[in-house]
Structure formats: C-alpha cells, structure tokens
N, C-alpha and C positions, 0 to 999 in steps of 0.2 A: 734658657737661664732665667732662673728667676730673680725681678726686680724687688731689690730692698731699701725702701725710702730713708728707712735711717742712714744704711751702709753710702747711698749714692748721694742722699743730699745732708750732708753731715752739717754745713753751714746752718742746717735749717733743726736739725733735730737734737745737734750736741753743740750749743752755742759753746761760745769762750766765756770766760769771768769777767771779760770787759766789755764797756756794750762796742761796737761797730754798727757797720751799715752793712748787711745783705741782699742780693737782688734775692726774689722768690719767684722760678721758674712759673709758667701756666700750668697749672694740674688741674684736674678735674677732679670734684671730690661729690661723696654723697653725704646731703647736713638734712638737719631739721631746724627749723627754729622755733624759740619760745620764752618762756622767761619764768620767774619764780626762785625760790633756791632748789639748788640740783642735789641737796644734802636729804630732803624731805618730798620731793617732789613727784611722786607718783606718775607725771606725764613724763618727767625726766628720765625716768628710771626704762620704762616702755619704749622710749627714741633709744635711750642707749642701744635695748637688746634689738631692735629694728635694725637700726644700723650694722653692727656687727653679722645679724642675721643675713640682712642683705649681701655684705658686704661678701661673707663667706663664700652666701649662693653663688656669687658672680665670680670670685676666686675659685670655684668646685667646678662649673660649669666649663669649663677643659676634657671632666670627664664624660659629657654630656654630646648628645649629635649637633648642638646649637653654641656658636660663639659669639659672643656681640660683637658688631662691629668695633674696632679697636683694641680686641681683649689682648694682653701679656699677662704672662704668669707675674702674682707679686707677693712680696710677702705682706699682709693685714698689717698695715700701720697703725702708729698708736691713737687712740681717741684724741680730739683736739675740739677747743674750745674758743668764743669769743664773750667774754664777761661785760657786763657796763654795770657800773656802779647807782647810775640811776635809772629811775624805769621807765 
C-alpha cells in the first residue's frame, strides 16, 4: 500500500483555522539549505528540481533490482519550507 503523508498525517498537512499544539512524528526528509529570495533565485529554483528529482528516483527505484534500506512505497509529498526573516 502506498503511504500518503497528507492522507496519514493530516494534523500536519491540513491544520484547523485555530492554531493548537501538534506533536510531529520523526520523518526523514531530503532538504537543501540556502538563503536569498526563492522568487528570483536561480540556486533556489535548481534545489527545487533536485529535490523532486531525487525524490522521484528513490519513489521509482521499486522498479529497479535495488532497494534502499528502509524504502515504502509513498506518495511525493508536498515541497516544504523554513523561512527566516533575517539573514
């Protein structure tokens, strides 16, 4: 069966309108970091499709003779961000 982060962690992906407290399970995730605006930013834009790219290989890689240690089928969750206001 394939795992879908939105469908399973709903607390995390479809908050409510008021704010509460959520625990957030340990995931493992694959990030970049950097800084700049992501509006105009040319390195920004490169991490995205990296990411994704990656991300896919390693979702595809079921069809392959090689599984990473840990793999489950999932569905590509959505991009996700940490902003800071100062630099």
């Amino acid at each position: 069966m394939v795992f879908d982060f939105k469908r399973e962690c709903k607390d995390i992906y479809r908050p409510k309108t008021t704010p509460s407290i959520i625990d957030v399970p340990t995931m493992r995730f694959i990030m970049v970091d950097g800084k700049g605006d992501p509006n105009t930013s040319e390195e920004y834009q490169a991490a995205v499709e990296l990411l994704y790219g990656l991300s896919y290989t390693i979702k595809m890689s079921k069809k392959g003779p090689y599984l990473p240690d840990g793999y489950f089928d999932y569905v590509v969750p959505p991009l996700e961000g940490l902003w800071s206001l100062t630099g």
